[in-house]
N, C-alpha and C positions, 0 to 999 in steps of 0.2 A: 256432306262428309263422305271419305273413303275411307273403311275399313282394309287394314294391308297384314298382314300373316306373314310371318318366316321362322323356318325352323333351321338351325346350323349349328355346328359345331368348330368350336374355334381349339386353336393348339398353340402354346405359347410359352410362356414362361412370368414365375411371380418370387420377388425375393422383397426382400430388406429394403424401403425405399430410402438410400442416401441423404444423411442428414435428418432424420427422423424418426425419432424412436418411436417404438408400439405402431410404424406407418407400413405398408407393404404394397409395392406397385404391380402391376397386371401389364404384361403386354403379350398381346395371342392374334392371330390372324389366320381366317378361313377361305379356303378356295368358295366358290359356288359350288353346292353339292345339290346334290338327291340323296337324302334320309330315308331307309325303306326297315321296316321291321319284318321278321320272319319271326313263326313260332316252329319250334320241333320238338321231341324230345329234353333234346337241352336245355328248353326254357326259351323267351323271346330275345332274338338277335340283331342287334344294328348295325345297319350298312350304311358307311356311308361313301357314296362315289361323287369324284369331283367332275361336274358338269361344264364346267366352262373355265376359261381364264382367269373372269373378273375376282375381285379376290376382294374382300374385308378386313378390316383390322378391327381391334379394344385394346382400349389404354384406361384404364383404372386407379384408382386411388383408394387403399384400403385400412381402414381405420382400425387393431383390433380392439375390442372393447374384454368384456370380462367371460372367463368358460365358455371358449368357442363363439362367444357373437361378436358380429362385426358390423359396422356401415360401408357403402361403399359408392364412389359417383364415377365417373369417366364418359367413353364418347364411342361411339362402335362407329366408325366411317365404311361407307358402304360406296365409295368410289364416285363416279359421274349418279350413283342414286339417290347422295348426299349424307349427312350425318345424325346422329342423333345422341343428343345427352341424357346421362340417366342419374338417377340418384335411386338412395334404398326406401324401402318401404317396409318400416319398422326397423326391424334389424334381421342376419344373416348369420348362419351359424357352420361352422365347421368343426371335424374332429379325427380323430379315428377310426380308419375303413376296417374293415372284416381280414385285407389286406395287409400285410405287412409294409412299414415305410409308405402308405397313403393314406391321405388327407381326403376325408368327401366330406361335401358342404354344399348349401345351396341357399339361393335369397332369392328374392322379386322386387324388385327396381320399377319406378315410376319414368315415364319419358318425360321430361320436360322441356325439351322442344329437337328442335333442328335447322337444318339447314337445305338450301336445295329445293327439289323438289319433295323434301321432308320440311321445311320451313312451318312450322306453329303445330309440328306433330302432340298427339299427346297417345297415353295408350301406358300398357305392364311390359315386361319383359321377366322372365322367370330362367333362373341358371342354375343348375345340377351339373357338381364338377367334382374334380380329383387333381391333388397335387401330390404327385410324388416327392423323396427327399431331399432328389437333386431338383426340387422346384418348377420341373413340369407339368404342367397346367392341359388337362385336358376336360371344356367347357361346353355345354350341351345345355342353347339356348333356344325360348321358343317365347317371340315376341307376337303380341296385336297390340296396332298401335291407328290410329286417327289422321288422317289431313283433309285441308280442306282441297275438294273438288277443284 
């Protein structure tokens, strides 16, 4: 087995998903970055610069349930490095930020498979996010996941 790591942040947009009540869709897509922390005075700061073309997408399906939690499954396609489906693990909570008009929330998702050369991945994925009013989605994930050699 391979152990595989990545940290991204994705930028996107989540509303109403058409035709279904209490249902809310996700779609967000990330350049290839480099993620770098700095500490200063101010507290610790994230950078994130886009490294390369290649580019990912998440497309989600989010169920709310009752005071902030939620389930939630979809697919983060990572281009010619294949895709991967996830589902929640337990449940996911959102609410109101310290911010005015945003939403932060965050869940840990199970991999349950893929495709590619992600084909029978397994592994976590953990996302810490903020969705503004107008339903901007700014999603800061950090996956380890399994494949076979």
């Amino acid at each position: 087995m391979r152990q595989i790591g990545y940290a991204m942040q994705f930028k996107g947009s989540a509303g109403p998903k058409e035709g279904s009540e209490g249902e809310l869709a996700a779609r967000t897509g990330s350049a290839t970055t480099g993620l770098s922390t700095t500490l200063d005075a101010g507290g610790p700061q994230l950078a994130a610069e886009e490294a390369s073309q290649e580019r990912a997408s998440f497309t989600s399906s989010v169920q709310m349930l009752e005071e902030g939690e939620f389930t939630e499954d979809g697919t983060i396609d990572f281009g010619a490095a294949g895709t991967l489906d996830f589902s929640t693990i337990g449940t996911g909570w959102m609410g109101p930020s310290a911010q005015d008009g945003v939403t932060h929330g965050g869940i840990s998702w199970k991999v349950d498979g893929g495709t590619g050369p992600l084909a029978g991945a397994t592994g976590i994925i953990t996302s810490n996010f903020t969705v503004s009013a107008a339903g901007e989605v700014c999603d800061n994930q950090w996956g380890v996941f399994f494949v076979e050699d």
